[in-house]
N, CA, C and O atoms as a GROMACS GRO file, in nm:
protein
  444
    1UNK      N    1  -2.433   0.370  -0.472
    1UNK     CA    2  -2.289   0.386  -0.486
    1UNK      C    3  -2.220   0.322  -0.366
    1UNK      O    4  -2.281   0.300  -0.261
    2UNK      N    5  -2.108   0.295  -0.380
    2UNK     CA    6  -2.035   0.216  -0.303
    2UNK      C    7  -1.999   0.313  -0.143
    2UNK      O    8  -1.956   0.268  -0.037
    3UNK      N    9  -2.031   0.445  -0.176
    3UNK     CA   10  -1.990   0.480  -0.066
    3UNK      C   11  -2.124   0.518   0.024
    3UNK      O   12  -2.105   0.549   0.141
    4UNK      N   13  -2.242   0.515  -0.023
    4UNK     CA   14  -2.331   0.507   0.030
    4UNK      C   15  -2.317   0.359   0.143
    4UNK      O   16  -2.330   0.368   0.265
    5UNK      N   17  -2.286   0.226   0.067
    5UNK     CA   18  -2.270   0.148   0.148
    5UNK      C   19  -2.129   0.118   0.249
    5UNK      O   20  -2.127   0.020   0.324
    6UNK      N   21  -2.039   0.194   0.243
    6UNK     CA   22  -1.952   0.223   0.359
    6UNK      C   23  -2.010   0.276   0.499
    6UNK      O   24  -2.005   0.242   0.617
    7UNK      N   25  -2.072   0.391   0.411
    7UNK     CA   26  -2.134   0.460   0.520
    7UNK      C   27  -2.272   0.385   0.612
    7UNK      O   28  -2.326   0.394   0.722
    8UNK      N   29  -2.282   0.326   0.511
    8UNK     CA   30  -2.409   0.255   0.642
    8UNK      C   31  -2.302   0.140   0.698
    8UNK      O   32  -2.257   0.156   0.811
    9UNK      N   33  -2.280   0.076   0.654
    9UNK     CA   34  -2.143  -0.062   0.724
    9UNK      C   35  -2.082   0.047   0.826
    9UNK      O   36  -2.051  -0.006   0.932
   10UNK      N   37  -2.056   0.186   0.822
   10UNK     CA   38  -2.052   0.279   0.953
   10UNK      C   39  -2.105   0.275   1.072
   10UNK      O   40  -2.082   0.237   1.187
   11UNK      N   41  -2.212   0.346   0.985
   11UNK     CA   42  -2.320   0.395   1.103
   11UNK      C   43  -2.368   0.185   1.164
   11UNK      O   44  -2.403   0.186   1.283
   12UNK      N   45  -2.370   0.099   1.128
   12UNK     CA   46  -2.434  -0.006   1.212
   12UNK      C   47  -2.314  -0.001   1.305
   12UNK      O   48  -2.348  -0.050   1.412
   13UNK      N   49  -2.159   0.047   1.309
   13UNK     CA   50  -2.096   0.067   1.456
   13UNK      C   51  -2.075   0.213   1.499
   13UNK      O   52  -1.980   0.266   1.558
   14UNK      N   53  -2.184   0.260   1.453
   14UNK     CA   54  -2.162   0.433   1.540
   14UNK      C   55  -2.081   0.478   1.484
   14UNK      O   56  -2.002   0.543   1.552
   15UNK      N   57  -2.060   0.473   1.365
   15UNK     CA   58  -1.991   0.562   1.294
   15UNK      C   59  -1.986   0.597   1.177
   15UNK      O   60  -2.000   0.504   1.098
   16UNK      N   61  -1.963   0.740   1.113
   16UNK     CA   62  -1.959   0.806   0.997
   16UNK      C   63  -1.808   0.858   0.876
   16UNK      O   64  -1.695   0.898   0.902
   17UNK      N   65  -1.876   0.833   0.749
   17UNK     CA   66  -1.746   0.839   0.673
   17UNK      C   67  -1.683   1.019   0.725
   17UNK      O   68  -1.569   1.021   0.772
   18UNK      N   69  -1.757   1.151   0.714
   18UNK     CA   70  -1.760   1.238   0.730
   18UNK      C   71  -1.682   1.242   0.906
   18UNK      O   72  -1.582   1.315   0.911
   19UNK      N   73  -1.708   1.196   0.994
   19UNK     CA   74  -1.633   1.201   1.154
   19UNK      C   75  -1.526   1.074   1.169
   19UNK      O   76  -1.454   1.071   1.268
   20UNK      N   77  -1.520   1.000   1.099
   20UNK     CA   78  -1.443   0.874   1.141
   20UNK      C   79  -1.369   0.802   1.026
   20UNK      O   80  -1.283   0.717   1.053
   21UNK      N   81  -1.397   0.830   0.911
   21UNK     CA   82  -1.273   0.807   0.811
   21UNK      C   83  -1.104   0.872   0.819
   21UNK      O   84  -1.044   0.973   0.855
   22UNK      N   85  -1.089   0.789   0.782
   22UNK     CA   86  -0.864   0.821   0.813
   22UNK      C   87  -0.830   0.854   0.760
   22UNK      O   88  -0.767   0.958   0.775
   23UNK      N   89  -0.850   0.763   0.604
   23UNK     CA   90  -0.746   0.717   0.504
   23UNK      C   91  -0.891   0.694   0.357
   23UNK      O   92  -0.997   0.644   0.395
   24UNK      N   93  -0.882   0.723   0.249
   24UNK     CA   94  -0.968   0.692   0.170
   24UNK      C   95  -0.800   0.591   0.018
   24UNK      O   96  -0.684   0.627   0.000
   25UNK      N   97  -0.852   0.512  -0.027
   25UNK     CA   98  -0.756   0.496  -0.123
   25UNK      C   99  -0.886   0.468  -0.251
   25UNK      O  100  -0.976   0.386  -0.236
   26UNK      N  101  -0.866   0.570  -0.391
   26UNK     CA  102  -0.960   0.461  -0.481
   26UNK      C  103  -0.861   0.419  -0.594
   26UNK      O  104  -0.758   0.469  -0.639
   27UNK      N  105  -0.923   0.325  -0.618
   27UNK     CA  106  -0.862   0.242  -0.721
   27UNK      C  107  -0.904   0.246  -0.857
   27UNK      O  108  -0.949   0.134  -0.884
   28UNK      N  109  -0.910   0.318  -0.951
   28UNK     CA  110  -1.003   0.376  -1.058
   28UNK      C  111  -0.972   0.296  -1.212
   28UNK      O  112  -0.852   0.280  -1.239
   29UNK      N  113  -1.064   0.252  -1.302
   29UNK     CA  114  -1.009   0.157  -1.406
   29UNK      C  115  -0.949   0.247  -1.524
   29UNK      O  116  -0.900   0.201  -1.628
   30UNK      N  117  -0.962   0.382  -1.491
   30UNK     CA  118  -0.924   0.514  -1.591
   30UNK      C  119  -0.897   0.623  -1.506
   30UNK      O  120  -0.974   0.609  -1.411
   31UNK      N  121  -0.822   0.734  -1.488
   31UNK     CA  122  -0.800   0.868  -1.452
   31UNK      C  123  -0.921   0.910  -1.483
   31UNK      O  124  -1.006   0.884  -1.396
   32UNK      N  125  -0.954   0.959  -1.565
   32UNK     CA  126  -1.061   1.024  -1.599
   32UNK      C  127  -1.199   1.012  -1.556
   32UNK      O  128  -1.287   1.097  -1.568
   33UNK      N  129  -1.209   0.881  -1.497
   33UNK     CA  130  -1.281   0.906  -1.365
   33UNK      C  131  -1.300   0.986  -1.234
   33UNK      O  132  -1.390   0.997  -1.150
   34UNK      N  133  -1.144   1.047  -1.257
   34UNK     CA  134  -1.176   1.112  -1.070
   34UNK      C  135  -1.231   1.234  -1.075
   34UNK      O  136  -1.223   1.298  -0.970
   35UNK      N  137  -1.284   1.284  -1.168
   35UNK     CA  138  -1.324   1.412  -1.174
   35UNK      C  139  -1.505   1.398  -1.147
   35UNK      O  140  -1.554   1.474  -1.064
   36UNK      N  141  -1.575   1.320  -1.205
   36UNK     CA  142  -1.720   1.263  -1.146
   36UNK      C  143  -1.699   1.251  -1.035
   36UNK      O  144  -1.778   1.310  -0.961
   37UNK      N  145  -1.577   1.163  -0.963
   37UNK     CA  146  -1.564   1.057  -0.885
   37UNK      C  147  -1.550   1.198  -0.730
   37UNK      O  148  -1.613   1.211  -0.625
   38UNK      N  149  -1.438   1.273  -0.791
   38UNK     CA  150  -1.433   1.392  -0.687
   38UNK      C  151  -1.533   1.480  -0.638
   38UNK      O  152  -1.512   1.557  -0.544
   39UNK      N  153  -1.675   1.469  -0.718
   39UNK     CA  154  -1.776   1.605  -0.695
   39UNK      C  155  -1.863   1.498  -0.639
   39UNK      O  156  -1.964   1.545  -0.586
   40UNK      N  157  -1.852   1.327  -0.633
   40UNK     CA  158  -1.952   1.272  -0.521
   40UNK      C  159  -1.890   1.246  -0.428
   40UNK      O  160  -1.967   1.202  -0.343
   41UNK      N  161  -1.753   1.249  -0.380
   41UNK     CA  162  -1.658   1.273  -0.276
   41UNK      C  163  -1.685   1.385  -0.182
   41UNK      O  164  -1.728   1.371  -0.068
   42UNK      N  165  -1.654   1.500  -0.243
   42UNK     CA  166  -1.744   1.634  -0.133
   42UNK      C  167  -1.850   1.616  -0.073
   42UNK      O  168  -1.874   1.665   0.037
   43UNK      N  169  -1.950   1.521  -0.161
   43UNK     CA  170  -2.085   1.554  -0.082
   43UNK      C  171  -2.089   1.454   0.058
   43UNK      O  172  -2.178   1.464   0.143
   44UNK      N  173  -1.986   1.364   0.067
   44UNK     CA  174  -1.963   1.330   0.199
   44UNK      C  175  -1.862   1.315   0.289
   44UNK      O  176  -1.850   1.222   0.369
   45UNK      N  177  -1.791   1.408   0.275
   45UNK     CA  178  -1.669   1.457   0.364
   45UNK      C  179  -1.640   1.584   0.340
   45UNK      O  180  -1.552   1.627   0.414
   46UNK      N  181  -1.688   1.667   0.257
   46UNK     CA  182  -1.676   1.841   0.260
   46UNK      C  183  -1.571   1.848   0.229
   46UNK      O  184  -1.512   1.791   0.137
   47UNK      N  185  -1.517   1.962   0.346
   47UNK     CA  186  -1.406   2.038   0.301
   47UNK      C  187  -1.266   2.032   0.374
   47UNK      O  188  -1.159   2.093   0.361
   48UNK      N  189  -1.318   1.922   0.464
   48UNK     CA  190  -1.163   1.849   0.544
   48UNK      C  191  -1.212   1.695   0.515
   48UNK      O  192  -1.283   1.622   0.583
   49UNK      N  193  -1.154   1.674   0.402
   49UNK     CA  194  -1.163   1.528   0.396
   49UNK      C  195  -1.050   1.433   0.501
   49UNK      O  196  -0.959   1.475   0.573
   50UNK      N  197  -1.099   1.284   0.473
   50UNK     CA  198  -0.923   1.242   0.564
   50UNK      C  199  -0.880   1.222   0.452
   50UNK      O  200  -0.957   1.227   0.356
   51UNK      N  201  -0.678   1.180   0.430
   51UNK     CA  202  -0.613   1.204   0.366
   51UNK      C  203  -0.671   1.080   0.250
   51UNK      O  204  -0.751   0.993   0.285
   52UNK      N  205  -0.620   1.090   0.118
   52UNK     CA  206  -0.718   1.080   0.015
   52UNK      C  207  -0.623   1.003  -0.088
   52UNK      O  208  -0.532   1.086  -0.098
   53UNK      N  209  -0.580   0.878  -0.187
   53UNK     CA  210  -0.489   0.847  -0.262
   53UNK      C  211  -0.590   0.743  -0.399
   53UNK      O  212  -0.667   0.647  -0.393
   54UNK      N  213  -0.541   0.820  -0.497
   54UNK     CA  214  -0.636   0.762  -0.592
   54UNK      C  215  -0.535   0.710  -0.717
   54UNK      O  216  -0.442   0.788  -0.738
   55UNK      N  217  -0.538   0.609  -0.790
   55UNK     CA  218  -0.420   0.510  -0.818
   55UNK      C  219  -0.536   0.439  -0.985
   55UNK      O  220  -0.649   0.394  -0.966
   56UNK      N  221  -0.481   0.448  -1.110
   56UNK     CA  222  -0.541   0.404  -1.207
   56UNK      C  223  -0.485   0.228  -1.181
   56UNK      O  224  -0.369   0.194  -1.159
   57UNK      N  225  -0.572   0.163  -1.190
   57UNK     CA  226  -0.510   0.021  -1.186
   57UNK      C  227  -0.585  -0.041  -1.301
   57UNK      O  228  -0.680   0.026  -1.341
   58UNK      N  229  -0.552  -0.199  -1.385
   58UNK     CA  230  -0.597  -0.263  -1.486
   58UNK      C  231  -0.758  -0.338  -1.413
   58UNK      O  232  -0.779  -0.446  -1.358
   59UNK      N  233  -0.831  -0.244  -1.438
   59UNK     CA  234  -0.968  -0.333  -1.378
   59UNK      C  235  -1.124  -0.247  -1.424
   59UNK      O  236  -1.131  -0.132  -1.467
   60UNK      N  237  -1.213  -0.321  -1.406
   60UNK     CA  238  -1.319  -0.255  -1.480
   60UNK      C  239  -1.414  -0.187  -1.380
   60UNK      O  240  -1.510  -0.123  -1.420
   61UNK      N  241  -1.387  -0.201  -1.251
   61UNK     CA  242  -1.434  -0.145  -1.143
   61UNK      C  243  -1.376  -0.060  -1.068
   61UNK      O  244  -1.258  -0.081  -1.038
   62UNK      N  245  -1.446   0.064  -1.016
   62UNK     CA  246  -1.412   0.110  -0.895
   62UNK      C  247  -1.397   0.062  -0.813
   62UNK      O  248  -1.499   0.009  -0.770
   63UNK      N  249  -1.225   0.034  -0.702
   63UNK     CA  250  -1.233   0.003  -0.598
   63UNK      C  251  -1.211   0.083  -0.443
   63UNK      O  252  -1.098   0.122  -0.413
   64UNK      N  253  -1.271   0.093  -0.396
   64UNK     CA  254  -1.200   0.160  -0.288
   64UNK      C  255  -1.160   0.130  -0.130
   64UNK      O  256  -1.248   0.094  -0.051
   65UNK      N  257  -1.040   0.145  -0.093
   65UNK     CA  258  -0.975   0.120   0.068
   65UNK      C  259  -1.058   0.230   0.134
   65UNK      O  260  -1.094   0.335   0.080
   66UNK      N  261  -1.089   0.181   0.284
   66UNK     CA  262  -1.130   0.276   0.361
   66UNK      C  263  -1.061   0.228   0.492
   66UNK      O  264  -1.067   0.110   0.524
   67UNK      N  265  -0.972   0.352   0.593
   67UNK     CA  266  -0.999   0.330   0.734
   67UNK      C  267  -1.099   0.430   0.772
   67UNK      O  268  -1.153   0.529   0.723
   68UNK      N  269  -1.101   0.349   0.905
   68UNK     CA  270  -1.228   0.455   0.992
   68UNK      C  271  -1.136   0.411   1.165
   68UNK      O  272  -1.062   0.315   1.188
   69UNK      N  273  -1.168   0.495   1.234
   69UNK     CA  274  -1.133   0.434   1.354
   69UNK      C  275  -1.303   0.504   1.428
   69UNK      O  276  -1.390   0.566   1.367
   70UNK      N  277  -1.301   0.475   1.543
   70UNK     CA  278  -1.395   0.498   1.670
   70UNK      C  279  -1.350   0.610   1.654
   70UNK      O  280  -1.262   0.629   1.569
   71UNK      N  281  -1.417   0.751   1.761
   71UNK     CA  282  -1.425   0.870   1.803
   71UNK      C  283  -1.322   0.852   1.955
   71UNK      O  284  -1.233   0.921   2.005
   72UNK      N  285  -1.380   0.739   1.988
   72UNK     CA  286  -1.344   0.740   2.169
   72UNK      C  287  -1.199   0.672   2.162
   72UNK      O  288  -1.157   0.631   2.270
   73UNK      N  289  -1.106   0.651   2.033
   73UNK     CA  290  -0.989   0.615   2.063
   73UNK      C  291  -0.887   0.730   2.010
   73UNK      O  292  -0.768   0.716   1.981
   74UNK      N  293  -0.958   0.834   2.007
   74UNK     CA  294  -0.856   0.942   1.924
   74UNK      C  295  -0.928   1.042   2.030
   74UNK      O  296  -1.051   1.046   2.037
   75UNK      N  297  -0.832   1.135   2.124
   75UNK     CA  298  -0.884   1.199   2.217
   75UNK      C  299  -0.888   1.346   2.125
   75UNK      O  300  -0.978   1.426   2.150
   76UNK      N  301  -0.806   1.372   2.040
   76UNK     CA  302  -0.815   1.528   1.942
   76UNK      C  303  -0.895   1.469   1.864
   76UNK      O  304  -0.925   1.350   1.860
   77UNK      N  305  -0.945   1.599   1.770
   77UNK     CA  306  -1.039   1.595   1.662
   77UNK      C  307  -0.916   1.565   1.540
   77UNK      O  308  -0.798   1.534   1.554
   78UNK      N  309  -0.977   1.583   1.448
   78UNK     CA  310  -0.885   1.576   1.335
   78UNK      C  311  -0.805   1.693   1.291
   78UNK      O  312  -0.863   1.787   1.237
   79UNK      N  313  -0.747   1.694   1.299
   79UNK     CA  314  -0.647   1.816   1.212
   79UNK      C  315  -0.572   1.789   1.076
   79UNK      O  316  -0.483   1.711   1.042
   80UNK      N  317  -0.647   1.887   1.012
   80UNK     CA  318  -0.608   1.850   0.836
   80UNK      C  319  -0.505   1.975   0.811
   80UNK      O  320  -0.504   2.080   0.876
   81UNK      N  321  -0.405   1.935   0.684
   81UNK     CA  322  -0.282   2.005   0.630
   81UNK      C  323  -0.316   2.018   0.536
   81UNK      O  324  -0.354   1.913   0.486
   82UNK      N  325  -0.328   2.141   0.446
   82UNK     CA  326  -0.382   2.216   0.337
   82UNK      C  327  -0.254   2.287   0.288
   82UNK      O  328  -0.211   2.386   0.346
   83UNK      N  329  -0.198   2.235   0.185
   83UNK     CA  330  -0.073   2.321   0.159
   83UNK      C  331  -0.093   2.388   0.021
   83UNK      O  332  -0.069   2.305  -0.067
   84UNK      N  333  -0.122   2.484  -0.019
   84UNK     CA  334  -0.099   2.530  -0.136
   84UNK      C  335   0.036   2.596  -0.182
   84UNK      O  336   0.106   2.680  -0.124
   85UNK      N  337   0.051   2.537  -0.294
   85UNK     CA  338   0.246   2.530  -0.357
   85UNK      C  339   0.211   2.675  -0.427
   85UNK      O  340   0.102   2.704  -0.475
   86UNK      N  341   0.311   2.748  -0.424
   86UNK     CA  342   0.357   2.852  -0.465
   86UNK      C  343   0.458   2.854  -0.575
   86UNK      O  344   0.462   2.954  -0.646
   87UNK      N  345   0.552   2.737  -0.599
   87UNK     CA  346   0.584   2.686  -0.729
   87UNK      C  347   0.549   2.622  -0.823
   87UNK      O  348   0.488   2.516  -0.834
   88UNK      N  349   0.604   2.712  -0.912
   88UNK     CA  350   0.560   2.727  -1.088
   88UNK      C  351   0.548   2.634  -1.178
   88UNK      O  352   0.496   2.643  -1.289
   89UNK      N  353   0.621   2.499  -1.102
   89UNK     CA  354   0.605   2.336  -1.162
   89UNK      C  355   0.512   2.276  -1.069
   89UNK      O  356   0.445   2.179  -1.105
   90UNK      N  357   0.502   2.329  -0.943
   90UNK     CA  358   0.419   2.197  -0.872
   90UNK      C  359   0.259   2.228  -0.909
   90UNK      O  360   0.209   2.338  -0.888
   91UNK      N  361   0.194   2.129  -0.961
   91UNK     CA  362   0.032   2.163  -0.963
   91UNK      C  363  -0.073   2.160  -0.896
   91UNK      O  364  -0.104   2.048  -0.856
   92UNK      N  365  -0.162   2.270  -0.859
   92UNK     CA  366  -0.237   2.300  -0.776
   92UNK      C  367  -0.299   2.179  -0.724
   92UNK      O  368  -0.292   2.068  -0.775
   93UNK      N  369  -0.372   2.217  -0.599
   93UNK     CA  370  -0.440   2.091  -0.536
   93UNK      C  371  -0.588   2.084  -0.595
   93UNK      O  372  -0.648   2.183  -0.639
   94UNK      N  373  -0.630   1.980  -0.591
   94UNK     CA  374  -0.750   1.971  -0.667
   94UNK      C  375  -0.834   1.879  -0.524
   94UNK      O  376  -0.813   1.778  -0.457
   95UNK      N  377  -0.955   2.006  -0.534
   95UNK     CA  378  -1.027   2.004  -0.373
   95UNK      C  379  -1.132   1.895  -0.371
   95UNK      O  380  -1.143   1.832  -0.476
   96UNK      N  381  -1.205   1.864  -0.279
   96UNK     CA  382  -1.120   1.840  -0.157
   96UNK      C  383  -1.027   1.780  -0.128
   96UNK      O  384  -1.052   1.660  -0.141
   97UNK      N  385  -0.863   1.808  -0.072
   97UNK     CA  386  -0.805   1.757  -0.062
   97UNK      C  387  -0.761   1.780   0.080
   97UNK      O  388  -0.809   1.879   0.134
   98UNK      N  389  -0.665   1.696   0.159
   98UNK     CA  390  -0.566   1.692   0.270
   98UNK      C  391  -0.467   1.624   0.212
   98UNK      O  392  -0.487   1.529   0.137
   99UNK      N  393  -0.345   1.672   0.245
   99UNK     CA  394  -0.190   1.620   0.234
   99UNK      C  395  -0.188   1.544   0.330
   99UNK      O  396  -0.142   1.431   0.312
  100UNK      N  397  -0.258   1.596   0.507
  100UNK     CA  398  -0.261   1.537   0.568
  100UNK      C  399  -0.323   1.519   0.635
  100UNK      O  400  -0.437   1.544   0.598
  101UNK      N  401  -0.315   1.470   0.764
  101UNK     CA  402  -0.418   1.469   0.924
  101UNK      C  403  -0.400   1.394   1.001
  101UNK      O  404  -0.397   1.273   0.978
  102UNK      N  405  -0.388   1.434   1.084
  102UNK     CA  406  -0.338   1.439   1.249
  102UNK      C  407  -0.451   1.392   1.362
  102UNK      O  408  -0.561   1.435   1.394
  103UNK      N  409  -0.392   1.313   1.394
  103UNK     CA  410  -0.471   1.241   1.570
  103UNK      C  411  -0.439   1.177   1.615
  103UNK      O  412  -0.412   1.057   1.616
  104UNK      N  413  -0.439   1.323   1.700
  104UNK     CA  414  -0.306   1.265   1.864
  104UNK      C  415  -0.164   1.270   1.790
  104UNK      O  416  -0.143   1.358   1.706
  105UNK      N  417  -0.078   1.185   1.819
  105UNK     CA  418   0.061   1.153   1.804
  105UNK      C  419   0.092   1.069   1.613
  105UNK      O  420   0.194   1.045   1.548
  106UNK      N  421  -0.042   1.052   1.590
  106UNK     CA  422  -0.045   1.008   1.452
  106UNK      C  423  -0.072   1.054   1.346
  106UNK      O  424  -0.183   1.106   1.337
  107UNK      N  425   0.018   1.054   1.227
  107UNK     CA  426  -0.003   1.154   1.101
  107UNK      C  427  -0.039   1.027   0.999
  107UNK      O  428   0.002   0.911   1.009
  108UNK      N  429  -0.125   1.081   0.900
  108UNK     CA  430  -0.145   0.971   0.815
  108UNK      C  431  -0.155   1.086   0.660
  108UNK      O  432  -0.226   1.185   0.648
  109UNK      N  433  -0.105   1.055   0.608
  109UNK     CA  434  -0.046   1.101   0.458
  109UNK      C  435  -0.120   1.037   0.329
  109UNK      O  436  -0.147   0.920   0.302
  110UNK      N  437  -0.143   1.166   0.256
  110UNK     CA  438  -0.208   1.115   0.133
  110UNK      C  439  -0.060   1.064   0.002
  110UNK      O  440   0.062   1.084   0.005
  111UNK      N  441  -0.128   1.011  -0.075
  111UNK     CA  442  -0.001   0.958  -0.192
  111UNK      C  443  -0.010   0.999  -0.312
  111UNK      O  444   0.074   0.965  -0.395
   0.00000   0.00000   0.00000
């Protein structure tokens, strides 16, 4: 799977999708993909993912955006925003998710 090979294109600079991912975007050729697509997502970023945006586009492949930064340029750890809505129109979050996350002076937002 494609994110198997992120993660090694990682680790050859010291780094992991799980400690050093930002931003995930996938690009899916159907909705109805993200539900497979979400239960092999957990198994490598748990339960504070970084912020997360998944988008049906005209194509026959999965695509997906990744940032990652270094450890040694972000002096905080990550801090993730978990909001669960309490209104009766807005629909629940579907896990793992972050709205957001934080490091240092920088917020980066899911879509």
């Amino acid at each position: 799977m494609i994110l198997d090979h992120l993660q090694s294109e990682l680790q050859k600079r010291g780094m992991t999708l799980r400690e050093n991912a930002i931003q995930v975007a996938f690009y899916v050729p159907d909705m109805a993909t993200f539900a497979p697509l979400n239960a092999i997502y957990v198994t490598y970023f748990g339960l504070m993912p970084p912020v997360r945006v998944c988008v049906e586009i005209p194509s026959k492949e999965i695509c997906i955006q990744l940032i990652a930064c270094k450890k040694d340029l972000i002096k905080e750890k990550r801090k993730n925003l978990h909001v669960q809505s309490i209104s009766p129109w807005a629909p629940a979050n579907i896990g793992p998710y972050s709205q957001a996350n934080r490091f240092d002076s920088l917020m980066f937002m899911a879509g």
